[in-house]
N, C-alpha and C positions, 0 to 999 in steps of 0.2 A: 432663351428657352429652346429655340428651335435650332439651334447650335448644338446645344449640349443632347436634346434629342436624336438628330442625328449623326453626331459628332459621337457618339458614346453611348446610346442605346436609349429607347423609350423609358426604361427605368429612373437612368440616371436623369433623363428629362421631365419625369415627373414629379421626382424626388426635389430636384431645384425652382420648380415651378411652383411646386408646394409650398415650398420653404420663402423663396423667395418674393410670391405673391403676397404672403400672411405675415411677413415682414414689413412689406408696402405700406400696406390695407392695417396694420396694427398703427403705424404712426401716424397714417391718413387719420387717425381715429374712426374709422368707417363703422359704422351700425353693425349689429353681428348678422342679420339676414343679407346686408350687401356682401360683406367680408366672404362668409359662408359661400355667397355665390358666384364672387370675381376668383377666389383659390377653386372652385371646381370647375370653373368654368378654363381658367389656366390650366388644369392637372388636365380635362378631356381634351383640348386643343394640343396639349405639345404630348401626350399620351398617344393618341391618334396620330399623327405626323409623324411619329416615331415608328410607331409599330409598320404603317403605311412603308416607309422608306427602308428602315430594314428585309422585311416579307417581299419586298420586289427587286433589292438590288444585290442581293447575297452576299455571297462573300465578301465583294467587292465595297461592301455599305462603305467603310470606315474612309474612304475621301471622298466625299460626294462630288468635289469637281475634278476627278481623275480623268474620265472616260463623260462619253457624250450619255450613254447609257445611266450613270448615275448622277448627271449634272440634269436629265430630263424626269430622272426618279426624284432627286430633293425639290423640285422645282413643280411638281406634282403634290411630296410633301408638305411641302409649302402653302401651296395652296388648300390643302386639309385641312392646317391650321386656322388658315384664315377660314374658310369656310365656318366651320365649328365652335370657331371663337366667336363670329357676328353673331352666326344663326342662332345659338344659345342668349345672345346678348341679345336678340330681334326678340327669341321667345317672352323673354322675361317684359320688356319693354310694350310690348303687342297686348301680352296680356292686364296692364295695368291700363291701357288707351283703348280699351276694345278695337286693335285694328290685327289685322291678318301679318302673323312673321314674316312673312314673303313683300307683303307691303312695308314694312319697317325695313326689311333688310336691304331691299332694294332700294328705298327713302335715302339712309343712310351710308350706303355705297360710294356715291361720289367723291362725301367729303372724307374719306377715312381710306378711300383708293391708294393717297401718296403714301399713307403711312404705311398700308397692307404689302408694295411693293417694295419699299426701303427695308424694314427690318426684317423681315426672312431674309431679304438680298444680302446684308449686313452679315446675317448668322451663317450664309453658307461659306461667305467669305472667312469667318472667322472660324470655320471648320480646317479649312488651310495654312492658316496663320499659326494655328496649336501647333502644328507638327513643327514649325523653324525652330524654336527652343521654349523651356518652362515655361520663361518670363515674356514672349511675344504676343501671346496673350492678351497681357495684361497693358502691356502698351500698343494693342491696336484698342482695346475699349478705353483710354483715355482721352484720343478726338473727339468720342463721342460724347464725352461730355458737354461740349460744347454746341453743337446743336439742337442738343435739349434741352438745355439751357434758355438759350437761345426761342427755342419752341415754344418752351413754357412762359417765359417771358412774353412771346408775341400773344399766346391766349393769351395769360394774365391783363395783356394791355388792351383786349377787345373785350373784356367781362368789363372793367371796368370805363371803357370809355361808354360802353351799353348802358349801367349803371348811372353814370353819369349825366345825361341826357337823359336817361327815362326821368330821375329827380329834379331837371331841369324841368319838362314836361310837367310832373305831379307840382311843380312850385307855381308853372303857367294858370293850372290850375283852379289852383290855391287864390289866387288872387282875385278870384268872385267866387265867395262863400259857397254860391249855389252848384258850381262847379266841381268842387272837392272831389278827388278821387273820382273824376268822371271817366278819366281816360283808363284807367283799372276796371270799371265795370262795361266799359264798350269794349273791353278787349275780354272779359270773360263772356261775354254774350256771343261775340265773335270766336270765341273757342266753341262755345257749345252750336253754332252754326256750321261750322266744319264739321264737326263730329257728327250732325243730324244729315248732312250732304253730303259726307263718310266716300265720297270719292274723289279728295283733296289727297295731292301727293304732302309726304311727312315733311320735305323740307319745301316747299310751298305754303305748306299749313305754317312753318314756322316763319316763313318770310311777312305773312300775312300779320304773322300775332306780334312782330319785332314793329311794324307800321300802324297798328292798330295801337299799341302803347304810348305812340309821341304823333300819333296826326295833328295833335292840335298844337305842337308846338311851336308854329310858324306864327301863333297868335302873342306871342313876345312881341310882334313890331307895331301891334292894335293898341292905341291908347286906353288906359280905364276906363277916360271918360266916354268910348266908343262901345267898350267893350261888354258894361255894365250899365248903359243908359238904359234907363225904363221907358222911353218913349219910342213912335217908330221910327226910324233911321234915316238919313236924309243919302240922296246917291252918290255925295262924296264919302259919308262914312259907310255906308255899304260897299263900298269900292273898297276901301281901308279892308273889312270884314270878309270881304271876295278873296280877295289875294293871298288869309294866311295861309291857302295849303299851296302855294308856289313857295312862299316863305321859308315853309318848311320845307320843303323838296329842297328846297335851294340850301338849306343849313346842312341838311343830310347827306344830298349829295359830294357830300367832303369827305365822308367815310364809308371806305370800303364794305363794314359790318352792314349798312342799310341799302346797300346798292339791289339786294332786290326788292328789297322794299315802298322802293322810290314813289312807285306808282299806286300806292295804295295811297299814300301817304297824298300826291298832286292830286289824285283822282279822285278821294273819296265824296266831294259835294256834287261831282258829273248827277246827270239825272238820267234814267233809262232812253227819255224819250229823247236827250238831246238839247233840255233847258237850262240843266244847270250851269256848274263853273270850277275850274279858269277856264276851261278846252271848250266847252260844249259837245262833249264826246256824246254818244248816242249806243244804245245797245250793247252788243259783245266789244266792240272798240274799248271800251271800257273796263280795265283787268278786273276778273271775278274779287281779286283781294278787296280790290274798292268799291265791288257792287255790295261785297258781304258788308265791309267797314257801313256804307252807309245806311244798312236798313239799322246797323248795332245802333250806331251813333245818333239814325233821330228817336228810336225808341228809348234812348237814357234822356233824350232832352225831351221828348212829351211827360216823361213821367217824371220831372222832376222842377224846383219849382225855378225861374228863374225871371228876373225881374221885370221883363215883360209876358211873361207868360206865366198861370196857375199849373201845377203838376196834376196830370190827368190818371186816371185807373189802370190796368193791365188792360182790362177790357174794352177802352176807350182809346188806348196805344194800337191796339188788336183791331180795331175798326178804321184808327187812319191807315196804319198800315196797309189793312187789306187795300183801301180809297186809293190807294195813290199806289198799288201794283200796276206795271205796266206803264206808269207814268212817268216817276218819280224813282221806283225801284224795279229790280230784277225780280217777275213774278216768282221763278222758282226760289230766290233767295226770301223773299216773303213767307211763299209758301213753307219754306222749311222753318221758317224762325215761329210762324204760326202754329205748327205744329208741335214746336217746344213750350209755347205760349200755352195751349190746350193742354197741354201735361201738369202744368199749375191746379193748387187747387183753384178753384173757381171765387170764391172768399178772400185771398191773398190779399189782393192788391197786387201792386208791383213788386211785395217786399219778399218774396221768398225767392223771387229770380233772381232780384240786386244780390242778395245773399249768398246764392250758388254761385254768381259771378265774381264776388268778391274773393272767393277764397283760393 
């Protein structure tokens, strides 16, 4: 797009972005309000880049890498595109997350950096390539198949190893009734705690919710009979008990997708004051992912019922919680989850919060 933009005028560039996007997006089978908004969102990005690079490099448009003057005008256009492209992509995204474009698009930046500087790169070069003959063309976009390829493959193979592991995790589970879908609603609680301390960076906030879904997966090496005993625990099984989140750290650690995750995941039973485990970390030492993880995670286990313990009320969660601010947890991450607690009707129970978390 940003080829034929420059390469051939903002028209023609809009004309193939049009076409060419809603071609994509039609076999994507994509929804018609995404469809509608990935073709306009293409038509203004390589519209703009175009109009940009013409209007500044005149006569001279038609080779962008001729002269140092039009190689610093496409390379300007270029960057309009990207521009135009995120920011409209932040808008939309921002407004569905209530967070500010400017925080989404800056969130978002890092990971999408390699690709923002490769393909314009790509398209200026293949602004050069047109002119050697018809067909040259057509055989510089053939390597490129293969990198995309390529590309699409390496996602496809981290969606799915994600996938994989979180159902591992929901099987862990599974395997004490009381626990069901535990780890789904500590990680919805953990969303709505971000969003109430609303000054978590976007890919932070996702690092958080990727460790928040398999914390407890490190309890695969806990026997049943440990894990599910109704009586209190003796200090060899509590030792057993203590170490699944090294466990887990240590499973995860194998894979690049959880590498920042790590520490949410080792860290979430640390206590503020410095009591808990594996570390005995104390205070800020202890990453905010795992101070949020642990107020989520012991508020699904007070309110739910499990074989040494009765499940207790919202307003009974609401009162240990406060008990052990400062102790136990991160006052401010208390105070914030408090504050989502009080938003409940007062009547509930616990059930109308498990419910917004589940979904």
């Amino acid at each position: 797009f940003v080829a034929s933009s420059i390469g051939y005028g903002a028209i023609v560039g809009v004309l193939l972005a049009g076409f060419g996007t809603l071609l994509t997006e039609f076999f994507a089978r994509r929804v018609p309000r995404k469809l509608i908004f990935n073709v306009s969102n293409m038509i203004c990005a390589t519209g703009l880049s175009g109009v940009v690079y013409h209007s500044m490099a005149g006569q001279v448009g038609n080779a962008p890498l001729a002269s140092t003057r039009t190689v610093v005008t496409a390379v300007f256009a270029s960057l309009v595109y990207i521009f135009v492209n995120n920011m409209l992509f932040s808008v939309v995204v921002a407004t569905n997350i209530g967070k500010s474009p400017a925080a989404v698009f800056l969130a978002n930046a890092p990971g999408i950096l390699l690709q923002n500087i490769t393909l314009p790169s790509i398209g200026l070069l293949l602004t050069t390539v047109r002119d050697l003959s018809p067909f040259s063309l057509l055989i510089a976009l053939v390597p490129l198949l293969g990198p995309y390829v390529a590309m699409r493959g390496y996602r496809d193979t981290q969606v799915q190893i994600r996938q994989t592991i979180e159902a591992l995790a929901d099987t862990i589970d599974r395997r004490d009734p009381a626990t069901a879908r535990h780890s789904e609603r500590v990680t919805g609680y953990v969303q709505q705690i971000i969003d109430q301390m609303g000054t978590i960076k976007f890919a932070d906030a996702e690092a958080i919710m990727f460790g928040a879904r398999v914390h407890d997966l490190g309890k695969i090496a806990v026997p049943d009979a440990v894990l599910m005993k109704p009586d209190i625990l003796t200090r060899d099984e509590f030792a057993l008990i203590a170490h699944h989140p090294v466990e887990g750290y240590e499973i995860l650690s194998k894979l690049t997708i959880y590498k920042e995750a790590l520490g949410v995941v080792r860290f979430h039973h640390e206590h503020w004051d410095g009591t808990g485990y594996p570390d005995q970390l104390q205070g800020e030492a202890i990453p905010l992912g795992a101070r949020i993880l642990a107020v989520a995670d012991a508020y699904d286990v007070i309110t739910s019922t499990r074989p040494y313990a009765r499940s207790r009320s919202m307003r009974e969660a609401r009162e240990e919680l406060i008990r052990c601010r400062g102790t136990h947890f991160d006052p401010e991450i208390v105070d914030a989850f408090v504050a989502i607690l009080d938003r409940q009707p007062k009547t509930s129970g616990a059930g109308i919060l498990i419910s917004a978390a589940q979904k």
